[in-house]
C-alpha positions as CSV (number, residue, x, y, z in Angstrom):
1,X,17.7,19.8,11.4
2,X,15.2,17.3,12.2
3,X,17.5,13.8,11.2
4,X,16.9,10.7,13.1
5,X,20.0,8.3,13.5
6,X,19.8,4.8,13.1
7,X,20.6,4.1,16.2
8,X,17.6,6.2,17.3
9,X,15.5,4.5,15.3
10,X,16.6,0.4,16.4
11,X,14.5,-0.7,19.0
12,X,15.7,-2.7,22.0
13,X,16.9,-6.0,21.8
14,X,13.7,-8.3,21.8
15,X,11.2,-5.7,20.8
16,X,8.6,-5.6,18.1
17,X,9.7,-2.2,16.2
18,X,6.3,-0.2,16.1
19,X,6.9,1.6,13.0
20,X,5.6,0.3,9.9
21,X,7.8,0.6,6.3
22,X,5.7,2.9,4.0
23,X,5.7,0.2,1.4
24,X,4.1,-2.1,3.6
25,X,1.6,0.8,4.8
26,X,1.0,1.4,1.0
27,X,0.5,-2.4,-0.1
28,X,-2.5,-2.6,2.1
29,X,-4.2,0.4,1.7
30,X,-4.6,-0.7,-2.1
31,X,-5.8,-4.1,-1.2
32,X,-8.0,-2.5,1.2
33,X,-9.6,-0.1,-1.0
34,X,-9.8,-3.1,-3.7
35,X,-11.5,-5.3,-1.6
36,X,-13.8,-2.6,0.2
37,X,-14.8,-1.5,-4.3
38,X,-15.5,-5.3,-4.7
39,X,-12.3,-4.7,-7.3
40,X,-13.4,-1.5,-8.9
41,X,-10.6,0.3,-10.2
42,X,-11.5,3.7,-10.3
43,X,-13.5,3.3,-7.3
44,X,-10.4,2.4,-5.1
45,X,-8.0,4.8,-6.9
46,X,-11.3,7.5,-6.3
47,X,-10.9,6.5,-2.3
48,X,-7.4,6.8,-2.0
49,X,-6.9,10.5,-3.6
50,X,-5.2,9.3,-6.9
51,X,-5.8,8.9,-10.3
52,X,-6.4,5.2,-11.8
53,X,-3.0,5.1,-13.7
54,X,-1.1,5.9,-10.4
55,X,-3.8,2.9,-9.1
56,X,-2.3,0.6,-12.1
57,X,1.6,1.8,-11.5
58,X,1.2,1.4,-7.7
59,X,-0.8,-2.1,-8.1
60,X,2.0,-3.0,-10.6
61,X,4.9,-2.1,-8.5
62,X,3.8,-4.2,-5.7
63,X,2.9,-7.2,-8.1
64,X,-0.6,-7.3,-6.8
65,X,-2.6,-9.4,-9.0
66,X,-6.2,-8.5,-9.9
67,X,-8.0,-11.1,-11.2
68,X,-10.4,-10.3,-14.2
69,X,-14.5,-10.8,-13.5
70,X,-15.1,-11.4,-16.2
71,X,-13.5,-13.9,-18.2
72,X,-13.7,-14.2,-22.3
């Protein structure tokens, strides 16, 4: 069994742990691919491998606002 302990897994008193949380990781990938689609949706859902209402949960989840281009 491949399990890693905890204790494994804290880093040394006084260092920078290198590992990143997924979440974070995740976060800003879809700000990247936003920003590098100028805001297209299915553009940056298209770049990351998913479809645009898995862009729209994942966007939602993580409260990232989008503002709208286009104003009424």
């Amino acid at each position: 069994m491949n399990q890693v302990s905890e204790r494994e897994n804290t880093p040394p008193t006084g260092q920078v742990n290198p590992v990143i949380p997924l979440k974070k990781l995740e976060r800003e990938a879809l700000i990247q691919a936003l920003s590098m689609t100028d805001y297209n949706i299915s553009r940056a859902a298209r770049m990351l491998g998913i479809s645009r209402a898995a862009f729209y949960r994942k966007i939602q989840y993580h409260r990232i606002k989008i503002e709208n281009k286009y104003p009424a």
